[in-house]
N, C-alpha and C positions, 0 to 999 in steps of 0.2 A: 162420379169418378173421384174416387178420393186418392191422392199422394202425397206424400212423404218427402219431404227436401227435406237432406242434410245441410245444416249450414246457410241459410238464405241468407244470413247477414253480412257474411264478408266471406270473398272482397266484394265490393260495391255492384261490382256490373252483376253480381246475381241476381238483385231485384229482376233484369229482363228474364231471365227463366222461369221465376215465379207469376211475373206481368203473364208470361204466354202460357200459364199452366191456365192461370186465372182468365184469360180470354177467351180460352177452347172449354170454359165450362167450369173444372177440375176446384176441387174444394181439397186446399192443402194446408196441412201442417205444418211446420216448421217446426225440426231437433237443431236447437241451439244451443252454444257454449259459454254464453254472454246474458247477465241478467235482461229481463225485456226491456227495463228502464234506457238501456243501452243500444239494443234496436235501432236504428231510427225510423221515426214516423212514417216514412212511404213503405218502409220492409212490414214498418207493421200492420199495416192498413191493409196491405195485400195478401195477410195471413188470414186464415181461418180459426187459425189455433194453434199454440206450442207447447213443445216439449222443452224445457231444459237440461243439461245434462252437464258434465265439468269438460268432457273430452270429444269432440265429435270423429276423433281416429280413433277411438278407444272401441273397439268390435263390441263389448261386452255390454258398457254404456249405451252403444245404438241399440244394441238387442233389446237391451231393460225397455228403452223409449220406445220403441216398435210393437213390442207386447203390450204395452200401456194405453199407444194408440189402438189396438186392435182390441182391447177389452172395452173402452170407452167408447168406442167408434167411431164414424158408422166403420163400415168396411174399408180398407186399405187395401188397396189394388196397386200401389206401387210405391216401389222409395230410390229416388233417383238423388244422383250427388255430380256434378260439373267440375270438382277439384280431383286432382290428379292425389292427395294425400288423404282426401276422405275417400274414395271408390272402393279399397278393399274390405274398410269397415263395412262400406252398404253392402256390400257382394255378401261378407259373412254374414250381416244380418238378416240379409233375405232368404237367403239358403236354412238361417236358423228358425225362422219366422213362415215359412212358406210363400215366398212374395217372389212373383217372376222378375228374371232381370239379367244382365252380366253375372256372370259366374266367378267364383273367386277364382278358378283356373285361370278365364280370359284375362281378368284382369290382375295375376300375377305375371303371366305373360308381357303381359301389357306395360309393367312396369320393372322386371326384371331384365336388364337392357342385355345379359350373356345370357339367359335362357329365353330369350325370344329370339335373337339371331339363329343358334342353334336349332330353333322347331323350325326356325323359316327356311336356313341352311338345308337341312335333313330332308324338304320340301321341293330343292331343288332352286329356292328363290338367291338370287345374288345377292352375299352379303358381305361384308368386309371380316378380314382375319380379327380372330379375339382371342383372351382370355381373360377369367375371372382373376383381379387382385384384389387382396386383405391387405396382404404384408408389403413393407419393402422390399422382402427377398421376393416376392411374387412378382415383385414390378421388375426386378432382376430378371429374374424368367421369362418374363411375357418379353422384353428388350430383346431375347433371345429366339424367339419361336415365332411372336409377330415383325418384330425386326423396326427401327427408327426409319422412318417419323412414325409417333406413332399416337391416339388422342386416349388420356386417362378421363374418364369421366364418373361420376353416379351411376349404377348399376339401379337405383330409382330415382328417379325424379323428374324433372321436366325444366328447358333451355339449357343454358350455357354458363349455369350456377356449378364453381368447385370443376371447371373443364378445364385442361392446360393440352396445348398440344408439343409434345416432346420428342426434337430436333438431335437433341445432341444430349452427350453425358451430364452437363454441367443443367441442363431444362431436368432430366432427371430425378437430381438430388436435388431441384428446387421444391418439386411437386412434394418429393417426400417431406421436405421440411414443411412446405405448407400444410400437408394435410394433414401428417402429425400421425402416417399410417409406421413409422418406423416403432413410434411406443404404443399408437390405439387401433389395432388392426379393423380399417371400414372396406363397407364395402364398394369395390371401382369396378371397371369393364377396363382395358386397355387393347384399343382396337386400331387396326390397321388406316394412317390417317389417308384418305381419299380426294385426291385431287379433283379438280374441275368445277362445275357449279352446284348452288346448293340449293333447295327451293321444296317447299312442302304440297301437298296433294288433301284436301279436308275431303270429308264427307258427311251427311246424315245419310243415316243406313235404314230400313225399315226392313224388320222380319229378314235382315244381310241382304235386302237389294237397294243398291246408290239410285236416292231420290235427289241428293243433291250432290255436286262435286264443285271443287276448286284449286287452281295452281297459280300457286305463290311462287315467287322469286324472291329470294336472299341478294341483295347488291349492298357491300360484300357477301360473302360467307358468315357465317355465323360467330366462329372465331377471332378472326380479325374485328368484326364488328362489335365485338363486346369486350377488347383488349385496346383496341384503337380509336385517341380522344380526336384525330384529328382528320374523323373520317364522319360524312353524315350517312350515316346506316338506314336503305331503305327496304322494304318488303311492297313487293309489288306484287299485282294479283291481274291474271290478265280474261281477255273477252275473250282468244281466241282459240278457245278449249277444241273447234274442230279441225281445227290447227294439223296437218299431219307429223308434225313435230312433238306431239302431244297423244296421239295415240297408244305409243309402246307404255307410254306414261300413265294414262286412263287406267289400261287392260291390267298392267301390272300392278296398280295401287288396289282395283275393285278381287284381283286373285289375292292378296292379301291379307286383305278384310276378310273374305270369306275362307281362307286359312284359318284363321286368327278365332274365328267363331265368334265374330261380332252379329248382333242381331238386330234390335233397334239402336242406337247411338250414334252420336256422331263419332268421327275416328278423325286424327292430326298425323296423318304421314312425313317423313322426312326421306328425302331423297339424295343422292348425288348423278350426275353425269359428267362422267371425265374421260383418259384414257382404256379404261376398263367397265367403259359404256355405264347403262344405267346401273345403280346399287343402291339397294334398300338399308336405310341409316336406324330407325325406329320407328315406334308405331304406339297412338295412346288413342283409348277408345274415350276421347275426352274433346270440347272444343281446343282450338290452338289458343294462345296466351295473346295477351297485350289485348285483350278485346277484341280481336278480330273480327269477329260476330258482328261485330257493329259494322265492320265495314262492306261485309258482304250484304247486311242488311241497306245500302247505301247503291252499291250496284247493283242490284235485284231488285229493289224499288218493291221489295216485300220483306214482314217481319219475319226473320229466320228462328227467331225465339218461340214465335206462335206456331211457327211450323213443327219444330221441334217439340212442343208441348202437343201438338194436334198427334203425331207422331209416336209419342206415350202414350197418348190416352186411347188413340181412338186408332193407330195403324194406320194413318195416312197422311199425307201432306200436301199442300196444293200452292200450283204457283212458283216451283223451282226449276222450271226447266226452259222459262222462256230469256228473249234477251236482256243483255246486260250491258254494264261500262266496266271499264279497266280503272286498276285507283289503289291504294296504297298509303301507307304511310313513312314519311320522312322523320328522323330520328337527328334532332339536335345537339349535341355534346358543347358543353364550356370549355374552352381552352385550356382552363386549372379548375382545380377547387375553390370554394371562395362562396362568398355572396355575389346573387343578381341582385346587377344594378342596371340593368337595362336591356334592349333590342337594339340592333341594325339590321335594316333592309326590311321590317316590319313593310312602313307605308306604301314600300314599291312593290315587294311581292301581293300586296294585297290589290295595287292597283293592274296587276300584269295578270294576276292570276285567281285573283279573288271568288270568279264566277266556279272556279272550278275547287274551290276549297269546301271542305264541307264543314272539320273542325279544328282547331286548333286549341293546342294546353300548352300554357306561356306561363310559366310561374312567374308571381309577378315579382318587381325589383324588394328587394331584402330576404329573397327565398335563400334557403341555404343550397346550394347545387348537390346532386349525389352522385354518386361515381361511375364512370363510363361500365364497368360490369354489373350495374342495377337493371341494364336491361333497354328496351327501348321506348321504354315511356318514362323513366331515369328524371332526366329533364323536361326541356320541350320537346316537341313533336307535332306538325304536321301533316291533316289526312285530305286524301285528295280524290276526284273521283273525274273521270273523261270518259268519251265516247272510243275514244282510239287510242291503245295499248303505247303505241312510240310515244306518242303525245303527253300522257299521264308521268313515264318516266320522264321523259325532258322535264316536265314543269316539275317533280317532284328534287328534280337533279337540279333546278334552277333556284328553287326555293333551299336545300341545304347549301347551297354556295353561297348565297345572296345573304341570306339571314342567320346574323350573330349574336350569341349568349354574350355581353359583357358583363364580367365579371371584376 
């Protein structure tokens, strides 16, 4: 079986996609954008062979490297990509090249945040009120049609990069001058903003049937949490998926996918639950971000990467449906900007809770701190992993109280 990764070399955590291509057999290439000098040693070690090329979004550039590999050989049986800004390149390439896989439909879909509402809409699925903005006067318009609050964001891309949610006239004309859409018309969604809670739904999918599932909690929401330093932002993942609480949740995330025409892949659902019951936020036929992966590899007590490469290759995956732990990660913020110069509550969380920690990243003292909307691995962050879902949040809620960035 031979496949084709786009991009194995960044960002970091892609070596495990390749590890699991290369565990279940799979003899891969790598198209990279980066001399190989540059590589490092473990991405290289785990290749078969590469391509380089200057652009690895550039469609045209993949096609050239895809035809290169399939003249040289052996056989090319697939070219898969885990970033949400390479996928459409491969989608083209394959389609150009004869290589099965997501389609560039799905995954225009997939990444078009107002023409995926509307297929999902049109479908009958609940989604929040939208429309497409360029312009300022657009944003004008949608104020008028969707009505305040209301959230502008990327119409592609993926988190809470270039989001503002807009309250009042004066949040508005803030967005417009940040974004700069008054003189350089981009492209936004400005959607109806949706109260209640926030929390995503993963999956690997094979041939569109969920062989694995997962639901995350957002503590806060999303927004808040990537606007506010004085909050420790955590994402929780729970056991008790047969939960009846969970159900409506399941059934509506797995109609989705099979809307959406996902096939093999994994898929990152976003969800809300509020006054106006469940509603479908978006949907990317991609792992979710911040490594996640890792953690579900952690409460599964099986590699999710191998599964997923077993799943490429060979249409099957084994090992995802037994039990699990509840677990998470805690997201640190510094007070200000500034240099670390140290921790508090280090030596006690680790004596309170130590057994249940699995990793921690503590930039050490003279790091330069990055800004609360980098995300939440930004800073520090702590990951956690328990037998029992209450339990996992308290210690996760005990650990961002306890423990200080001093800056």
């Amino acid at each position: 079986m031979h496949v084709l990764f786009l991009a194995p070399h960044f960002p970091a955590n892609q070596r495990r996609f390749v590890a699991g291509l290369k565990a279940v057999g799979a003899r891969v290439t790598g198209i990279v954008d980066a001399p190989l000098h540059r590589v490092d040693s473990e991405v290289r070690g785990l290749l078969d062979d590469f391509i380089e090329i200057g652009n690895v979004t550039d469609p045209d550039q993949v096609i050239q490297a895809v035809r290169l590999a399939q003249k040289k050989g052996p056989w090319v049986h697939h070219l898969v990509s885990t970033i949400e800004s390479h996928m459409m390149a491969a989608a083209i390439a394959r389609e150009a090249t004869g290589i099965p896989g997501l389609s560039s439909k799905t995954v225009e879909l997939c990444r078009d945040k107002v023409a995926m509402k509307a297929f999902l809409g049109q479908r009958g699925f609940p989604v929040a009120r939208q429309q497409a903005v360029d312009t300022a006067e657009d944003l004008a318009r949608a104020v008028q049609t969707v009505g305040l609050p209301l959230v502008l964001k990327p119409r592609a891309g993926a988190g809470a990069h270039s989001t503002y949610k807009l309250s009042t006239d004066d949040d508005v004309r803030r967005a417009i001058a940040e974004t700069g859409i008054a003189e350089r018309p981009a492209p936004f969604t400005a959607e109806q903003f949706l109260d209640g809670h926030e929390g995503f739904f993963d999956t690997l999918t094979v041939d569109g049937t969920v062989v694995f599932e997962a639901v995350s909690h957002y503590y806060p929401n999303v927004l808040p949490a990537m606007r506010t330093r004085d909050t420790h932002a955590m994402i929780v993942t729970t056991n008790r998926l047969d939960g009846d609480g969970y159900t409506e949740l399941r059934r509506f995330g797995r109609d989705v996918v099979k809307a959406m025409g996902i096939g093999t892949s994994p898929t990152h659902m976003e969800w809300f639950f509020g006054s106006e019951g469940l509603k479908f936020s978006e949907i990317g036929a991609r792992p979710p971000g911040v490594n996640f992966w890792d953690q579900y590899c952690e409460i599964l007590g099986v590699d999710l990467y191998r599964e997923w490469a077993r799943a490429i290759c060979w249409g099957e995956a084994h090992g995802l449906s037994g039990p699990r732990m509840a677990g998470g990660v805690v997201s640190l913020r510094p007070p200000r900007d500034g240099i670390v110069r140290g921790y508090q509550g280090i030596d006690e969380a680790q004596a309170r809770w130590g057994r249940y920690i699995w990793r921690a990243t503590l930039p050490p003292p003279g790091s330069h701190t990055q800004p609360v909307e980098a995300g939440y691995l930004a800073n520090a962050a702590v990951w956690v992993k328990h037998p029992d879902y209450d339990a996992a949040r308290e210690i996760m809620d005990g650990i961002g109280r306890l423990v200080k960035i001093v800056v």
